[in-house]
N, C-alpha and C positions, 0 to 999 in steps of 0.2 A: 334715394332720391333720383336717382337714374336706371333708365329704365336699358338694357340690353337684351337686345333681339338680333338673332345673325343666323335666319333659315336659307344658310349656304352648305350642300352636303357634298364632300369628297367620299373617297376609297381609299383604305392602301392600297398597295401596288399590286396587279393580281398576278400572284405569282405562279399561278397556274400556267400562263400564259399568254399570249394575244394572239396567239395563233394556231388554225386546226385546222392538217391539210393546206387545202390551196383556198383560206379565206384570211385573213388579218384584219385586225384593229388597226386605228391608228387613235390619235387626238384624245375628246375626253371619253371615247368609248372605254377607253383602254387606260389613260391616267387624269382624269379631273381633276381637277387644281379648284384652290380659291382662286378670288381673283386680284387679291390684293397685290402683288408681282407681276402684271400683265404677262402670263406664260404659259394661260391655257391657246392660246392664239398659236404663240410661238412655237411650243411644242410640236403644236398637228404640223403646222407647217415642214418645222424640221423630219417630220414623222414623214411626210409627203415627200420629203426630197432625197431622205435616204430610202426607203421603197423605193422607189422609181431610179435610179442608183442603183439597188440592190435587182430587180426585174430588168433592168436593159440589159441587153443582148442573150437573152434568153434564146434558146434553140430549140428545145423541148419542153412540152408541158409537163412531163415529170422533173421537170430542174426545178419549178416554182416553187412545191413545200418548201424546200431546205432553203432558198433564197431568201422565202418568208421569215424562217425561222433566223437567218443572218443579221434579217433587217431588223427582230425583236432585239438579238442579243447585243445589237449596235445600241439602239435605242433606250434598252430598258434602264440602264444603272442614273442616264443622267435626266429620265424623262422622272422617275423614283424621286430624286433626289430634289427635282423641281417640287415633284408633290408636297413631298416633308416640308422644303423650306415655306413652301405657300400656305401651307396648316401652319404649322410653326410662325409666319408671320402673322397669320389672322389672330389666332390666340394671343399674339401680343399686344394686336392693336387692340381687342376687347379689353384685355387684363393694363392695357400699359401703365398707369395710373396708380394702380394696385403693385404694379412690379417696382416701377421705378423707387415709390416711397418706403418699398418694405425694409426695417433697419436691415444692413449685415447682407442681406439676398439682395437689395436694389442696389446697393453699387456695384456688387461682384457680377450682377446680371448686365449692367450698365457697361462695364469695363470688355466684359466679350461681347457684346454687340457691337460698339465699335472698333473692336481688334476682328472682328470674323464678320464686317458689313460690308468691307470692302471685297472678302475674298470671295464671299458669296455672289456678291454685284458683279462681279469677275467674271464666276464662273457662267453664271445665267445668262450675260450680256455677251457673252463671246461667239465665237463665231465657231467653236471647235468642238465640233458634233458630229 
């Protein structure tokens, strides 16, 4: 009876890298999100302000690869982990319905969501990036 449509497409994390040489990703080039966690925004932004962090006071142009490559390895574990939760939340808001009611899996699914909703909202909302 209900019709579900949601032509929203992520990536995992490219774990190849975002960076080559002296050029880098930031934002959703590099980790798209849904957008049900307002954190594709967030993301670049923080992506923007540890670069430019990471590039100031540069002296030589062969200092910038490795700078680059600082400013990935800052960024990538918690820019990832935005990903997942924002897939991870989209599926649930599709499925909720279906989760919440399942015998046996809908409480247990119930019971960590809100034990690990607030750690989440923690982490994403914080300022410590």
């Amino acid at each position: 009876d209900v019709v579900r449509r949601r032509d929203l497409y992520d990536r995992p994390p490219l774990w190849d890298g975002w960076t080559d040489g002296r050029v880098a990703l930031l934002g959703d080039a590099c980790h798209p999100t849904m957008p049900n966690l307002g954190q594709g925004g967030a993301m670049a932004i923080e992506d923007a302000y540890v670069l430019g962090r990471e590039l100031e006071g540069i002296g030589r142009t062969d200092e910038i690869a490795s700078r680059l490559r600082a400013y990935e390895r800052r960024r990538f574990v918690r820019a990832s982990v935005a990903q997942f939760l924002s897939r991870n939340g989209s599926d649930l808001l599709v499925d909720w319905e279906k989760l919440r009611t399942t015998p046996i899996v809908g409480p247990v699914a119930m019971w960590f969501i809100n034990v690990l909703q607030p750690i989440t909202m923690d982490y994403l909302y914080s300022a410590k990036f």
